[in-house]
Wavefront OBJ file of the C-alpha trace (Angstrom):
o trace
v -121.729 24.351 25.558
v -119.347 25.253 28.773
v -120.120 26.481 31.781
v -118.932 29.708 31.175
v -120.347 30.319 28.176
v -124.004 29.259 29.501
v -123.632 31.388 32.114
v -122.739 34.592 30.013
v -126.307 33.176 27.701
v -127.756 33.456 31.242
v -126.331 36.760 32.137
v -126.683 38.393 28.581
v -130.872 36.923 29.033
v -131.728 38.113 32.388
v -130.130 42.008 30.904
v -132.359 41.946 28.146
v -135.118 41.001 30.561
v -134.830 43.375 32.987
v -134.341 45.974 29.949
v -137.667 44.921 28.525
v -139.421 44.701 31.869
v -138.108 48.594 33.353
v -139.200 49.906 29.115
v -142.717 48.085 29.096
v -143.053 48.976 32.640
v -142.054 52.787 31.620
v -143.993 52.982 28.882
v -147.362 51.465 30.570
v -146.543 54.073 33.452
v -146.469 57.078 30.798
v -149.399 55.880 29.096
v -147.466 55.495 25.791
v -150.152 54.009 24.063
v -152.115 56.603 24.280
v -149.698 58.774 21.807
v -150.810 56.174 18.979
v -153.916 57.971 19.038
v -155.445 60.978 17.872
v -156.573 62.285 21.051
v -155.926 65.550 22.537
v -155.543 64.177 25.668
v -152.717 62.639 25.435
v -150.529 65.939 25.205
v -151.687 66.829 28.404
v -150.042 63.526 30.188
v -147.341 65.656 30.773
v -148.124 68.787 33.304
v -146.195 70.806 31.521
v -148.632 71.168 28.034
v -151.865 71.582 30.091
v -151.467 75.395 29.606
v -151.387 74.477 25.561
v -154.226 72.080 26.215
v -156.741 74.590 27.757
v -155.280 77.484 24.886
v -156.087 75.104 22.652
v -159.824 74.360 23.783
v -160.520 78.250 23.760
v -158.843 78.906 20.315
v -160.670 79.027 16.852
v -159.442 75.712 15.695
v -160.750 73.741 18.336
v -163.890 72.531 16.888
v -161.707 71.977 13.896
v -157.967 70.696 14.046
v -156.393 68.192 16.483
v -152.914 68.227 17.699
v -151.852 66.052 15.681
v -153.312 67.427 12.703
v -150.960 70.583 12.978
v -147.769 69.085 14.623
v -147.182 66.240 12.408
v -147.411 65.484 8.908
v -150.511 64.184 7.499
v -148.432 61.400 5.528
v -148.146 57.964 7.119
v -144.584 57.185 7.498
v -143.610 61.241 8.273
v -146.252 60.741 10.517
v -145.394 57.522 12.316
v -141.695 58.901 12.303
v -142.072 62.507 13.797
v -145.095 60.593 16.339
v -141.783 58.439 17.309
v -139.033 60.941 17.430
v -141.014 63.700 19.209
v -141.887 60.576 21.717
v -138.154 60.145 22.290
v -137.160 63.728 22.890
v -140.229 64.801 25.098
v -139.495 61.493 27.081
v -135.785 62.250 27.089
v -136.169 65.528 28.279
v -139.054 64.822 30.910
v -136.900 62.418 32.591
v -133.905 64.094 32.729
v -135.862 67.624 33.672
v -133.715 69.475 30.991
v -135.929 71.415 29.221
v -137.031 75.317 28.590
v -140.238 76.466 30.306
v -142.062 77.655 28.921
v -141.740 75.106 26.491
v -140.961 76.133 22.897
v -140.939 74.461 19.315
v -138.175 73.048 17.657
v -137.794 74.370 14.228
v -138.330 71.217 12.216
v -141.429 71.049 14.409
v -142.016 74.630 13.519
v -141.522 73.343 9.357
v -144.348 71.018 9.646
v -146.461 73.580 11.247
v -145.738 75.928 8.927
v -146.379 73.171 6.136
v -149.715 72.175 7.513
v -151.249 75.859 7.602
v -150.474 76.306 4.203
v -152.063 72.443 3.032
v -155.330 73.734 5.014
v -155.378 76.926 3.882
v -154.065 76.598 0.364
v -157.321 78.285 -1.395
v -156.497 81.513 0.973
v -153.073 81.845 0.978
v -151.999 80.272 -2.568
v -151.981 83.234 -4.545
v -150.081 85.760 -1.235
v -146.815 86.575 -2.677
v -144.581 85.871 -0.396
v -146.536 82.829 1.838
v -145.035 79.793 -0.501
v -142.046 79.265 1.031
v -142.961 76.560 3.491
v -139.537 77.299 5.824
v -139.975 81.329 5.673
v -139.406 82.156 9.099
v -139.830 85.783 8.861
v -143.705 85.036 7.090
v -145.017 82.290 9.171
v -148.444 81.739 9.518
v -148.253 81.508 13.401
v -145.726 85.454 13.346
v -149.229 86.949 13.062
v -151.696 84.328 13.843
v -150.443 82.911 17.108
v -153.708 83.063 18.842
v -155.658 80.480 15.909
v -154.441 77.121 17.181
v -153.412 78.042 21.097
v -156.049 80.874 21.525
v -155.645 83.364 24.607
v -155.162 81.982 28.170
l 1 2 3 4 5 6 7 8 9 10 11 12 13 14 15 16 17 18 19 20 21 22 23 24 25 26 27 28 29 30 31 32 33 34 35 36 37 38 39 40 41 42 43 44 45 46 47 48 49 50 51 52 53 54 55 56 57 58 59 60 61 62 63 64 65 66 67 68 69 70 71 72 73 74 75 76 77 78 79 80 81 82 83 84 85 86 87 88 89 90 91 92 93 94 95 96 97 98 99 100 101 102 103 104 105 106 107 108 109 110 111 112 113 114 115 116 117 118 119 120 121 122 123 124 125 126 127 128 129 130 131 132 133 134 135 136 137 138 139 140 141 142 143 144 145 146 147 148 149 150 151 152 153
């Protein structure tokens, strides 16, 4: 091996090292692990979802549903995959301070709330003409029913 060569080795190491350090470093500082769990909490590392935090903690479902049991899907892998996407983009944004306040859903976020209401609340709403369309924007649960999971401030 030349000396050139073992120096690009060298060059193309210490990169990936500093990459890894600055990410694990990043990650540790914004509590990442803590988004592995199920715990409420963890939303509110971010200032700006305390307001849905403390709506949450006076609304209906709070003896009853979790975050992440109406944000994400209840299947492992969709699970796993929106946990990690939604990760991304909230980091994304937080660091680059390019985001709407007051923050709003995305509509594929929106699609698994919508899809989670109706798995909970099948025996109620089954039957509603009109409510099976998971992706029916203009019948959402949440158009009427916006106080149940983020009750009032």
């Amino acid at each position: 091996m030349g000396k050139p060569r073992l120096n690009a080795v060298m060059v193309a190491c210490a990169g990936l090292g500093i990459f890894l350090g600055v990410s694990g470093y990043t990650f540790h500082y914004a509590k990442g692990t803590s988004y592995l769990s199920n715990d409420p909490k963890s939303c509110v590392n971010c200032h700006i979802m305390q307001e849905q935090y403390d709506s949450w903690q006076k609304s209906s479902h709070h003896a009853l549903a979790r975050c992440n049991d109406c944000h994400v899907p209840h299947e492992l892998l969709p699970k796993w995959f929106a946990k990690m996407e939604n990760g991304f983009h909230h980091s994304k944004a937080f660091t680059l301070q390019n985001f709407h306040e007051p923050i709003r859903i995305k509509s594929e976020n929106s699609a698994i709330l919508q899809r989670n209401c109706m798995a909970c609340h099948a025996d109620i709403v089954g039957g509603l003409p009109g409510f099976h369309k998971e992706r029916d924007s203009r019948m959402g649960c949440v158009k009427c029913h916006a106080q149940v999971g983020h009750g009032a401030n």
